[in-house]
C-alpha positions as CSV (number, residue, x, y, z in Angstrom):
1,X,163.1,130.5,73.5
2,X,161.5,131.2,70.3
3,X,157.7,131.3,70.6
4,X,157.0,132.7,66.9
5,X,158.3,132.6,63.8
6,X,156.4,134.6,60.6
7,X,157.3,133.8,57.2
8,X,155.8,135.2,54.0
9,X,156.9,134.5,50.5
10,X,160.4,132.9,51.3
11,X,160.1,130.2,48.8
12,X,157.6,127.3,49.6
13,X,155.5,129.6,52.6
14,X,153.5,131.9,51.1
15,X,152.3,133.1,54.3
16,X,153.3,131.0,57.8
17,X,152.6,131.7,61.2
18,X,154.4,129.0,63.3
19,X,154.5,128.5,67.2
20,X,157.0,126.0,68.5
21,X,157.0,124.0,71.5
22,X,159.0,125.0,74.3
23,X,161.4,122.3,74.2
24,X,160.7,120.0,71.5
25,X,159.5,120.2,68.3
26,X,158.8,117.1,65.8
27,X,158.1,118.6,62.4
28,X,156.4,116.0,59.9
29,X,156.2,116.8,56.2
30,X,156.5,114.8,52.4
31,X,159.3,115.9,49.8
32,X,159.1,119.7,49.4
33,X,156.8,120.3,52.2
34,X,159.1,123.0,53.3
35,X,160.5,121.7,56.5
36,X,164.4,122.5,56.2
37,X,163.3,125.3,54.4
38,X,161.7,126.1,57.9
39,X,164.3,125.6,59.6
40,X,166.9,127.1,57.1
41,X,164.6,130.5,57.5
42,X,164.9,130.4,61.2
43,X,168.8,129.8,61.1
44,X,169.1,132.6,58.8
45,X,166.9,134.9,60.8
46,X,169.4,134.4,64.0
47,X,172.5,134.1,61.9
48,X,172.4,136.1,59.4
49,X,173.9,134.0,56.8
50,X,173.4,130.9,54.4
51,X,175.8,128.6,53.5
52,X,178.9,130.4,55.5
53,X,178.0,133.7,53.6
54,X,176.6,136.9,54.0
55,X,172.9,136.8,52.7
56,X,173.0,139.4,49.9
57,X,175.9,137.3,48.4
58,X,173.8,134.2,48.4
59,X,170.2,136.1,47.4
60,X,168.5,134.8,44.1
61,X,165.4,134.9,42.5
62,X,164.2,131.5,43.4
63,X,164.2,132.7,47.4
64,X,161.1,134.2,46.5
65,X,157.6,132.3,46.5
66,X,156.4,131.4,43.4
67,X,153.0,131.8,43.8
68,X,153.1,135.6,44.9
69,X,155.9,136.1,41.8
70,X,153.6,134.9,39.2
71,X,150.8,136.9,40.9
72,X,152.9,139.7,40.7
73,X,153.6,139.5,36.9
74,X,150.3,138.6,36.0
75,X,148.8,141.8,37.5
76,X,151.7,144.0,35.7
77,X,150.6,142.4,32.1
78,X,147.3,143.4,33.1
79,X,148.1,146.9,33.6
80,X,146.5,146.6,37.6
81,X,148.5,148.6,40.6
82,X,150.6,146.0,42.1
83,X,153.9,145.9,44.4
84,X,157.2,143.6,43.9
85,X,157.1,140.9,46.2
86,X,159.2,141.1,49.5
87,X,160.5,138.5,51.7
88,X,159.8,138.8,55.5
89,X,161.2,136.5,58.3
90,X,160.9,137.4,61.9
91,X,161.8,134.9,64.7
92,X,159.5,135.9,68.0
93,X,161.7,135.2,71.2
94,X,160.4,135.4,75.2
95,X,160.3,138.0,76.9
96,X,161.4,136.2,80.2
97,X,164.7,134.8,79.1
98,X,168.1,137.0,79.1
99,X,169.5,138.5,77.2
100,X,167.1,141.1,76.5
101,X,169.2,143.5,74.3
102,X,166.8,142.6,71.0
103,X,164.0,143.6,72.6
104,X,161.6,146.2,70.9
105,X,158.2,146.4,68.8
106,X,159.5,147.0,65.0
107,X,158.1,143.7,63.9
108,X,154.5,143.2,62.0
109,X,152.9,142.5,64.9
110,X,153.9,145.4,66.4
111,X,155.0,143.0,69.8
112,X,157.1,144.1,72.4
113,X,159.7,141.4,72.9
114,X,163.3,140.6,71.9
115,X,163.6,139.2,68.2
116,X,165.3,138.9,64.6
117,X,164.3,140.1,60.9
118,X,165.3,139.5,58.0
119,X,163.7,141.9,55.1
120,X,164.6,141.5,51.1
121,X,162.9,144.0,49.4
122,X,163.6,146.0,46.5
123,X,166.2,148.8,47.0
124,X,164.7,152.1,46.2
125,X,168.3,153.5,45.3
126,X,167.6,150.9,42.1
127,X,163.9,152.0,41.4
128,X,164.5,153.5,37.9
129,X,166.6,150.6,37.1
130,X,164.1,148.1,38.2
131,X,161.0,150.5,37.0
132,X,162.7,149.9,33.6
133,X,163.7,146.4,33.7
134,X,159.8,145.6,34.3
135,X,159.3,147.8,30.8
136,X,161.2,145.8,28.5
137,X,159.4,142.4,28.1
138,X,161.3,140.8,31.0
139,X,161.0,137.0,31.8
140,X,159.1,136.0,34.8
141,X,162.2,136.4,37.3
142,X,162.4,139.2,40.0
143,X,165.8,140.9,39.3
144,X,167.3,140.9,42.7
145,X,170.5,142.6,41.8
146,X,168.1,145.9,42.5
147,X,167.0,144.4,46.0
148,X,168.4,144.9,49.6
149,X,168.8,142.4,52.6
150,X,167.7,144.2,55.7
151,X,169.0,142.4,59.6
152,X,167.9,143.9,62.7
153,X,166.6,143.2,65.6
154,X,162.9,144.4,67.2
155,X,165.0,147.1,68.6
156,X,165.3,148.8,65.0
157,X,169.1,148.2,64.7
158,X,171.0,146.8,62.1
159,X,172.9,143.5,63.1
160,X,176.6,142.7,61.2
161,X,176.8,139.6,62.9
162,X,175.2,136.9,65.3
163,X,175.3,138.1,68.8
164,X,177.2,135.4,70.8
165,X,174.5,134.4,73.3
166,X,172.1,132.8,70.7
167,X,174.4,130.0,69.3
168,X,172.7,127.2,66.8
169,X,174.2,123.6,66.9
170,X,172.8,122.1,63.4
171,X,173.1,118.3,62.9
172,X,172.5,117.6,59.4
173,X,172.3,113.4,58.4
174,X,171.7,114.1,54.9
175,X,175.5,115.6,54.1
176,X,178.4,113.5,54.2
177,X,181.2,116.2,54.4
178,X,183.0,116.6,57.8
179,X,180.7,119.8,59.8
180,X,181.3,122.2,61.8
181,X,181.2,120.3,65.0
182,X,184.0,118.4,63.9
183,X,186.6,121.1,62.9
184,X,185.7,122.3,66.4
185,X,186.3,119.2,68.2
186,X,189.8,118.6,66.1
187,X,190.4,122.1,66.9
188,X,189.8,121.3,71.0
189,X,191.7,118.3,71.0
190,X,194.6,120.0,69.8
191,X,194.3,122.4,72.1
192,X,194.2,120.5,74.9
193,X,196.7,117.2,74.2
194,X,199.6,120.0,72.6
195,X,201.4,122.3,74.3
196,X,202.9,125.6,73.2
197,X,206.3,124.2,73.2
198,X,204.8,120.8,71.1
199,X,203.4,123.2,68.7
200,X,205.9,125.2,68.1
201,X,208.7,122.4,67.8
202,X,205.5,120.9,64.8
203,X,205.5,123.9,63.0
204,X,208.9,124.3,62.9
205,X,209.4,120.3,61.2
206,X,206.3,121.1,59.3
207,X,207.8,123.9,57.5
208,X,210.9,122.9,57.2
209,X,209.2,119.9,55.4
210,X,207.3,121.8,53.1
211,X,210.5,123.6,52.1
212,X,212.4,120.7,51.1
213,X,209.7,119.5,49.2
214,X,209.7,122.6,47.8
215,X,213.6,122.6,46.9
216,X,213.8,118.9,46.1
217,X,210.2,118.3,43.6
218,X,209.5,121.7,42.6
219,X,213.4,123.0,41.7
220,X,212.9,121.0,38.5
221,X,209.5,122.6,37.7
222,X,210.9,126.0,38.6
223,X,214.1,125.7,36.7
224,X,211.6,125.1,33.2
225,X,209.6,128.3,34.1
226,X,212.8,130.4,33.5
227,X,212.4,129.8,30.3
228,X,209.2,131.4,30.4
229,X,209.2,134.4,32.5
230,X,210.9,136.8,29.5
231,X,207.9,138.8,29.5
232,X,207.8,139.2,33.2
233,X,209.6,141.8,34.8
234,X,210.3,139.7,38.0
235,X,211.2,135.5,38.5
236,X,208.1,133.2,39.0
237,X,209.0,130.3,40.9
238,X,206.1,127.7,42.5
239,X,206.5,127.4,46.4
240,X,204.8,125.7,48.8
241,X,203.0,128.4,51.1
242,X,204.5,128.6,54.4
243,X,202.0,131.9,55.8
244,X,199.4,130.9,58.5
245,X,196.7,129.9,56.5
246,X,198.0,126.6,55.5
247,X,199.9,126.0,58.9
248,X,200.0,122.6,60.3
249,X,196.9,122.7,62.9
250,X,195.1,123.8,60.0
251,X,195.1,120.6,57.8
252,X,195.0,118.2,60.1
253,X,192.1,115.7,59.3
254,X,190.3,113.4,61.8
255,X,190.4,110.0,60.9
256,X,187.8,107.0,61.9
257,X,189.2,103.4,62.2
258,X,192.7,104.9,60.0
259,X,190.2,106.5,57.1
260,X,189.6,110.2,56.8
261,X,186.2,111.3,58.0
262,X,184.7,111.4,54.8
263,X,185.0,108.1,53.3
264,X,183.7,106.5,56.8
265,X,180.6,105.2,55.8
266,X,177.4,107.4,56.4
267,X,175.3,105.9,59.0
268,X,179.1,106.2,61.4
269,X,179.5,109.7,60.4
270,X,175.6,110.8,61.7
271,X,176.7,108.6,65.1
272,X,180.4,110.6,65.3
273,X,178.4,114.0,64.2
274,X,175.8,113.6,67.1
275,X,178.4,112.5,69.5
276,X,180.8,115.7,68.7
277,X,178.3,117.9,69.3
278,X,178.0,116.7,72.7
279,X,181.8,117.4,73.1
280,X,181.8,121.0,71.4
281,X,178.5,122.4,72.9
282,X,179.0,125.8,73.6
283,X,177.2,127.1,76.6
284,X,175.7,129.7,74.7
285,X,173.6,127.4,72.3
286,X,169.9,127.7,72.9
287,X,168.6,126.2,69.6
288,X,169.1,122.9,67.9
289,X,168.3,121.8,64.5
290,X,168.0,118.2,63.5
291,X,167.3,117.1,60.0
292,X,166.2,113.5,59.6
293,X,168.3,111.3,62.2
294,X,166.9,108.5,61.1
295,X,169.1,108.4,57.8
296,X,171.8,105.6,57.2
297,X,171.1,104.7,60.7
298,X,170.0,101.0,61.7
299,X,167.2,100.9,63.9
300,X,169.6,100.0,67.2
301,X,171.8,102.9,65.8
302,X,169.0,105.2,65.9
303,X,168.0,105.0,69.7
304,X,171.8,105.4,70.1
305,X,171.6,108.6,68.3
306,X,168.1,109.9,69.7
307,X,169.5,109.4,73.5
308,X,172.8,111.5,72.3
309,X,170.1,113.9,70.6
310,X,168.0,114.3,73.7
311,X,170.5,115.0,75.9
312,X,171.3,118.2,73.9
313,X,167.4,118.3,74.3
314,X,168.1,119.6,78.1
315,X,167.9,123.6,78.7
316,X,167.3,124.1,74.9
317,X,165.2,124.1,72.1
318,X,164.9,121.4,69.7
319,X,163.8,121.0,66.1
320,X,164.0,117.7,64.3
321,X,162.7,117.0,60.6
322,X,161.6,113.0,60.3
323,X,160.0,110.7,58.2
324,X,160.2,108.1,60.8
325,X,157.0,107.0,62.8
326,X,159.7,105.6,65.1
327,X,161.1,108.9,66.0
328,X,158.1,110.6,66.2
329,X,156.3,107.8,68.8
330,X,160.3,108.0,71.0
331,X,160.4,111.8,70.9
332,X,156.9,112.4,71.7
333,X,153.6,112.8,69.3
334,X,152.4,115.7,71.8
335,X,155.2,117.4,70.4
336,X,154.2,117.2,66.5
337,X,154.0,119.7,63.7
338,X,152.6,118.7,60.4
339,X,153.5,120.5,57.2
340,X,151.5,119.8,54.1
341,X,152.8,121.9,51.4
342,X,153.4,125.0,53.2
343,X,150.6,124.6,55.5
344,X,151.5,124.1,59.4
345,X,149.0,122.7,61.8
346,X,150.0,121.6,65.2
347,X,149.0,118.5,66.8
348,X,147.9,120.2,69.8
349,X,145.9,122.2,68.4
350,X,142.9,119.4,66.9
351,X,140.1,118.7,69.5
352,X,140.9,116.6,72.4
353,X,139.7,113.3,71.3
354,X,141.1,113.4,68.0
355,X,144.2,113.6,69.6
356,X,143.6,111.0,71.9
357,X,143.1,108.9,68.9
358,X,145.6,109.3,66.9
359,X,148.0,108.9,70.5
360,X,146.6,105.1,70.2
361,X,147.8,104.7,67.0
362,X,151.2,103.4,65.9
363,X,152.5,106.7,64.1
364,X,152.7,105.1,61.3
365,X,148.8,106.6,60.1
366,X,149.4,109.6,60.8
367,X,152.4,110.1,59.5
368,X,150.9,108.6,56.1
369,X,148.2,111.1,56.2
370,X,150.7,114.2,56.2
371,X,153.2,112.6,53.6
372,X,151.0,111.0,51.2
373,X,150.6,112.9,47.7
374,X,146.8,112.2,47.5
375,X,144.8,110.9,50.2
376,X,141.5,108.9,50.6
377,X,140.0,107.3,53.6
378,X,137.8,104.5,53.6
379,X,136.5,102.3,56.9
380,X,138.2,99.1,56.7
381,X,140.4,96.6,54.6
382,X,138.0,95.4,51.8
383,X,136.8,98.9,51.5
384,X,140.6,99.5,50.8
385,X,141.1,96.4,48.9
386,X,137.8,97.5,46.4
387,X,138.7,100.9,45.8
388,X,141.7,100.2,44.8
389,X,140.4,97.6,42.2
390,X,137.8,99.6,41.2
391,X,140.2,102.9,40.7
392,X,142.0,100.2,38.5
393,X,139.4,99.4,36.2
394,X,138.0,103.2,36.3
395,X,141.3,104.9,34.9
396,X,143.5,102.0,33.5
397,X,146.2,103.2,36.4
398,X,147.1,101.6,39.7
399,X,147.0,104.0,42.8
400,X,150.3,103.4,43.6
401,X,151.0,104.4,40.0
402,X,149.0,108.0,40.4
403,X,150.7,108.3,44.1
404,X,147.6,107.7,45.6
405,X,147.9,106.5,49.7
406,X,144.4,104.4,50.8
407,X,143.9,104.8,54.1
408,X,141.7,102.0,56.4
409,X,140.5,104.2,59.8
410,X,137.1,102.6,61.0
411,X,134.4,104.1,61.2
412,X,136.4,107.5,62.8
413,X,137.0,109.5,59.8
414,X,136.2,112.3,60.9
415,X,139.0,112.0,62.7
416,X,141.5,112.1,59.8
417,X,138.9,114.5,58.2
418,X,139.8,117.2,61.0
419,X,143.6,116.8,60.3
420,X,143.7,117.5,57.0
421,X,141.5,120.4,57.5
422,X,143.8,121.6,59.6
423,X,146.5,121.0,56.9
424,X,144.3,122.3,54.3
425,X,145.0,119.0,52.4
426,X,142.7,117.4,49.5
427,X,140.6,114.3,50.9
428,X,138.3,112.1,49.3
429,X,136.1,110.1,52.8
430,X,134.1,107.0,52.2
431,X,131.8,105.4,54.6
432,X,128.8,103.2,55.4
433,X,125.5,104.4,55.6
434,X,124.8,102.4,59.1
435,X,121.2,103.1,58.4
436,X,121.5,106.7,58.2
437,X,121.5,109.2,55.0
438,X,124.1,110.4,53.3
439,X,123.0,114.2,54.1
440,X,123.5,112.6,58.2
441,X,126.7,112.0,58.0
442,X,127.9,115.1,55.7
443,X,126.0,117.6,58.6
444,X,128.2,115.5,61.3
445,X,131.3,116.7,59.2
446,X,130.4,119.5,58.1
447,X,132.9,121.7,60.0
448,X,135.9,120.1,57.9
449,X,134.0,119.5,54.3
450,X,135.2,121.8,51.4
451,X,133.6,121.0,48.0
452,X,136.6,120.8,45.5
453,X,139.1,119.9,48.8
454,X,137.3,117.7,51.1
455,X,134.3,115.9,50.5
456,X,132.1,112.6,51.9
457,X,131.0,109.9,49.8
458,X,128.8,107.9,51.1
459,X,126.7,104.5,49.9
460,X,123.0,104.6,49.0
461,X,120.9,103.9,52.2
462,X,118.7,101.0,48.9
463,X,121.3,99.4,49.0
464,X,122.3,98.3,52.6
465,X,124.5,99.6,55.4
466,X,127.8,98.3,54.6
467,X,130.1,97.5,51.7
468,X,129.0,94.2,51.2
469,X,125.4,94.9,50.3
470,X,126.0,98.2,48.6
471,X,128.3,95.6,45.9
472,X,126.5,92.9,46.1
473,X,122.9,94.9,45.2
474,X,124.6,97.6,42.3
475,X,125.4,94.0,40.3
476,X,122.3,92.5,40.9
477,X,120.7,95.5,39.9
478,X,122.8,96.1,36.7
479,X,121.4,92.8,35.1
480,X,121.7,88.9,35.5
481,X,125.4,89.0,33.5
482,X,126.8,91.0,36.6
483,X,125.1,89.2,39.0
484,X,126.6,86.0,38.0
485,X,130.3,87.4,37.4
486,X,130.1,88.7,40.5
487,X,129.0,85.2,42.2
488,X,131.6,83.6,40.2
489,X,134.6,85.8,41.4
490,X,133.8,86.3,44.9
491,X,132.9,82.0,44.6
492,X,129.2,82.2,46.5
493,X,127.6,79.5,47.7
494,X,124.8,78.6,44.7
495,X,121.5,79.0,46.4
496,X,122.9,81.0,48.4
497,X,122.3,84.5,48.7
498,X,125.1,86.9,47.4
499,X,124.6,89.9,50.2
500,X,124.5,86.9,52.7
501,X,127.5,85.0,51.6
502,X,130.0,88.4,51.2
503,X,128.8,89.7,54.7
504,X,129.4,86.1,56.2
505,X,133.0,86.0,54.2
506,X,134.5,89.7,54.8
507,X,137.5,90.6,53.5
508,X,137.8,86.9,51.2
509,X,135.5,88.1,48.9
510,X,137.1,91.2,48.8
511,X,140.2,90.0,47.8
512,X,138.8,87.6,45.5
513,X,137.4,90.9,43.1
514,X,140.7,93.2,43.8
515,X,143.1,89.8,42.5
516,X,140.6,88.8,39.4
517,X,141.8,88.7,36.2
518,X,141.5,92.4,34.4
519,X,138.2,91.2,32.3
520,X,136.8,90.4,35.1
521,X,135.0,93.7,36.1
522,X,132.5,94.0,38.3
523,X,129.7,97.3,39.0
524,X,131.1,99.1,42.1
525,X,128.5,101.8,43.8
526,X,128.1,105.0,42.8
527,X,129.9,106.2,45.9
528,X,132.6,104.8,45.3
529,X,132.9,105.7,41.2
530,X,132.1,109.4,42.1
531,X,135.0,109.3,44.8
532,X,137.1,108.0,42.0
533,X,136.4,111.4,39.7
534,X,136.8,113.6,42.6
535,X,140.1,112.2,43.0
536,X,140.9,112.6,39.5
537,X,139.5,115.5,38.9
538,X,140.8,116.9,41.6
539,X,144.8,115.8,41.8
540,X,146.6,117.5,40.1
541,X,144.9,121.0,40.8
C-alpha cells in the first residue's frame, strides 16, 4: 500500500505531501489542478517510465515547475547564490506488506520503509557545460540535455526496471486507442482457444499468403526498381516481411459488433476497457488508476462501469480522477481528496462537523467549491440572485463571463470557509449581520480569514439584519430617485413600506432587480460593492 507520496517541482506541485487512503481514493480537482499529473508522478515513480519509454528519453524542460524555474532565473539576473531546480518524487509504501526488498531510509524523510524515487537533477559530469549555457543570455528554459534521471529504491539501489510484484492496471476514459489491457486479453485468448498445432498450420497459410502477394502485386513494382538500382552494388527488391515481428498473432485486431476496436464508439470502448481489465488482472497488481469514468458513459452505463471498477477495488489500491458528484456520492465522499491548483487537502482531515455537513449535501456543492475558477459564498438565493446583478452593473461583465461560481450555503459558511483554507483557495464570504457586528462574525472565522485570499463581508448592523433591509435602507438613504426605482422594480405595495414588503416577498423581489432592464440600477450595500472589488481585484492574481 502506498501511504505517502512527496512531490516537489514536477510541473504543477511545487511542493506536495499527499497521504492516500488505504483502499480508495476519490481525487476532485478543475482543469489543470494537477490530478493525472498526480497520478502520472506516481506511475512513474513505480514504473520507471512515461509513455512506454525510459524517462531520460521522454525528460523536457516543461517537467519542471514553473514557479521555482522563474525563481531560479530571476535570482541568477540578480547576481544572488541560487541552485538549478531538481525534481523529486518518492512514493512511501507500508512497512507491513511483502515484499520488503525496497526497504531502507534514503528518502527525505529519512523513513525506514520500502519505497521508489525518482531524482532529475543536473548531471555534474555537464557542470561546465551548463555553468556556461547560464552565461550566455539563455532563454528562461532549464537545459535538460545536462541533467540525469536518478531510479532507486529506499534501499539506495538503482532500479532498470519495475520489479514484478508492484504491477499498475491504468484505465484511462479520455483515450480512444485500443490499451494495454486489450493487447493482453487478445494475446490470452489466443493462447487459450489455439493450439500449437493450430498456430503453426496459421503461420504457415499466413506466410505463404504474404509471399504471394509479394510475387503477384509487388513483382511489377520490383521489376521497375531494376531500372534504378545502377548505383547500388546489390538488387533492391520490396518484400513483404516474413521475420517474427510482423507474424500473424501479432496483427490480429479485436473487433466489436464486426468494427475494429477503434472506431467502436467511446462510451463502448470505456465499458470493454473496464471489463478487460477484469479478465487480464494479474495477481501481482496492487494499484489502480482511474481517470474520469464518467466520460462518454450514460448515467445507467456508469453504475455498470463503477460496479466493474469496484471489484478491482478488492485487495488493492484505488485512485480515480472525477468531475462527477455522482461518482464521488457512489464511491464514497469519506474517501475524497480535493486539489485546488496544486494544493491537496483531504476531506478527512476538516473538523468533524464540517464534514458532517457537507456528507448531507448532494456532492454537487462541494464539488463546485473545488472546481470553480473564483469563488464567493453568500447565504441564500436572492443573496445569489443580487450579487450577481449587482456584479453586472459594477463591471459591465456577467459572472459567468469572468468564470465566477456563486455559491448559496445558509447561514454555514464557515463551513465552506474552512475548505478552501484548507485548499488555500481565494474566497470572497457574505452574510447577515443577525444583530451582531461585523467584527463578531470576522473573530468567529478568524482561523480561516486571509486578507488578500479570504475575507468576510458583512452588512451594516444601520441597516437591518438581513438582505432585505440592508437594500431596501442604502436606496432610501441615497435619495427619493432611488427609493422610488427601487419600489417600482421590486413592484411594492404604495403605502406600504419597502423593508416590509421585500422581507414579506423573499426571493420575488429579488428576481424582479436581477431581471430589470440594464438602466434600471439600483444602490446595493456597501458589503456587497466592496466584495465585488475584492473579487476583482483579486482574480487574476
Amino acid at each position: 500500500m502506498i501511504e505517502r507520496v512527496i512531490i516537489k517541482n514536477y510541473r504543477v506541485f511545487k511542493e506536495l505531501d499527499f497521504r492516500p487512503n488505504e483502499s480508495m481514493n476519490i481525487i476532485v480537482g478543475d482543469n489543470e489542478a494537477g490530478k493525472s499529473t498526480l497520478m502520472e508522478a506516481i506511475s512513474m515513480a513505480i514504473g520507471g517510465r512515461l509513455h512506454g519509454r525510459p524517462l531520460a528519453e521522454e525528460l523536457n524542460p516543461y517537467w519542471f515547475n514553473i514557479d521555482s524555474v522563474e525563481a531560479y532565473f530571476k535570482a541568477r539576473q540578480d547576481n544572488k547564490e541560487t541552485v538549478p531546480p531538481s525534481i523529486l518524487i518518492e512514493v512511501y509504501l507500508s512497512k507491513t506488506d511483502d515484499p520488503q526488498t525496497l526497504r531502507g531510509k534514503v528518502n527525505s524523510q529519512a523513513v525506514d520503509c520500502p519505497g521508489f524515487t525518482i531524482e532529475i537533477s543536473p548531471d555534474s559530469e555537464y557542470s561546465f557545460e551548463f555553468e556556461e549555457y547560464m552565461k550566455n543570455d539563455p532563454p528562461p528554459i532549464l537545459p535538460t540535455e545536462y541533467y540525469k534521471v536518478t531510479w532507486r529504491g529506499f534501499h539506495d539501489k538503482p532500479l532498470y526496471r519495475r520489479p514484478k510484484d508492484f504491477e499498475v492496471l491504468y484505465l484511462d476514459s479520455k483515450t480512444s486507442q485500443p490499451s494495454r489491457q486489450i493487447d493482453i486479453y487478445s494475446r490470452q485468448l489466443l493462447k487459450e482457444l489455439v493450439d500449437n498445432k493450430e498456430s503453426a498450420t496459421i503461420s504457415v497459410q499466413y506466410r505463404k499468403q504474404r509471399h504471394q502477394l509479394t510475387s503477384e502485386i509487388l513483382d511489377t513494382v520490383n521489376q521497375k526498381m531494376k531500372k534504378h538500382d545502377g548505383a547500388l552494388s546489390s538488387t533492391l527488391s520490396l518484400q513483404l516481411d516474413q521475420s517474427s515481428l510482423s507474424s500473424w498473432d501479432k496483427v490480429v485486431v479485436p473487433h466489436i459488433e464486426q468494427l475494429p476496436f477503434g472506431y467502436v464508439g467511446q462510451g463502448q470502448q470505456v465499458l470493454i476497457k473496464t471489463a478487460l481489465a477484469l479478465t487480464a488482472e494479474d495477481s501481482n497488481t496492487r494499484f489502480v488508476f482511474v481517470e474520469e469514468p464518467e466520460n462518454h458513459l450514460s448515467h445507467t452505463s456508469l453504475l455498470h462501469s463503477l460496479d466493474r471498477i469496484e471489484q478491482l477495488a478488492e485487495g488493492r489500491q484505488v485512485f480515480i480522477t472525477t468531475h462527477s458528484s455522482y461518482v464521488l456520492n457512489r464511491m464514497g465522499i469519506d474517501n475524497l481528496h480535493l486539489l485546488h491548483r496544486g494544493t491537496m487537502a483531504r476531506f478527512r482531515e476538516l473538523t468533524d462537523d464540517t464534514v458532517a455537513y457537507f456528507k448531507k449535501q448532494s456532492g454537487y456543492d462541494t464539488l463546485r467549491m473545488v472546481l470553480a475558477r473564483h469563488l464567493v459564498i453568500v447565504e441564500g438565493p436572492s443573496d445569489e440572485m443580487i450579487f450577481k446583478r449587482a456584479y453586472f452593473d459594477q463591471t459591465g461583465r456577467t459572472t459567468d463571463q469572468d468564470q465566477i461560481d456563486v455559491i448559496a450555503q445558509g447561514t454555514r459558511n464557515r463551513r465552506g470557509l474552512e475548505l478552501c483554507a484548507a485548499l488555500d483557495r481565494k474566497v470572497a464570504a457574505l452574510r447577515d449581520t443577525d444583530n451582531q457586528t461585523p467584527k463578531y462574525w470576522e473573530e468567529k472565522a478568524r482561523q480561516w480569514l486571509e486578507p488578500g485570499k479570504r475575507e468576510l463581508f458583512v452588512g451594516d448592523p444601520n441597516f437591518g439584519e438581513t438582505l432585505e433591509p440592508q437594500v431596501a435602507n442604502t436606496n432610501i438613504q441615497a435619495g427619493s430617485d432611488y427609493e422610488a426605482r427601487l419600489r417600482r422594480i421590486v413592484k411594492c405595495t404604495e403605502g406600504k413600506s419597502l423593508e416590509e414588503f421585500m422581507t414579506d416577498d423573499k426571493t420575488g423581489w429579488a428576481w424582479r432587480v436581477a431581471s430589470a432592464a440594464e438602466s434600471d440600477k439600483i444602490k446595493y450595500p456597501t458589503y456587497i460593492t466592496k466584495a465585488i472589488d475584492f473579487v476583482t481585484r483579486t482574480m487574476w492574481i
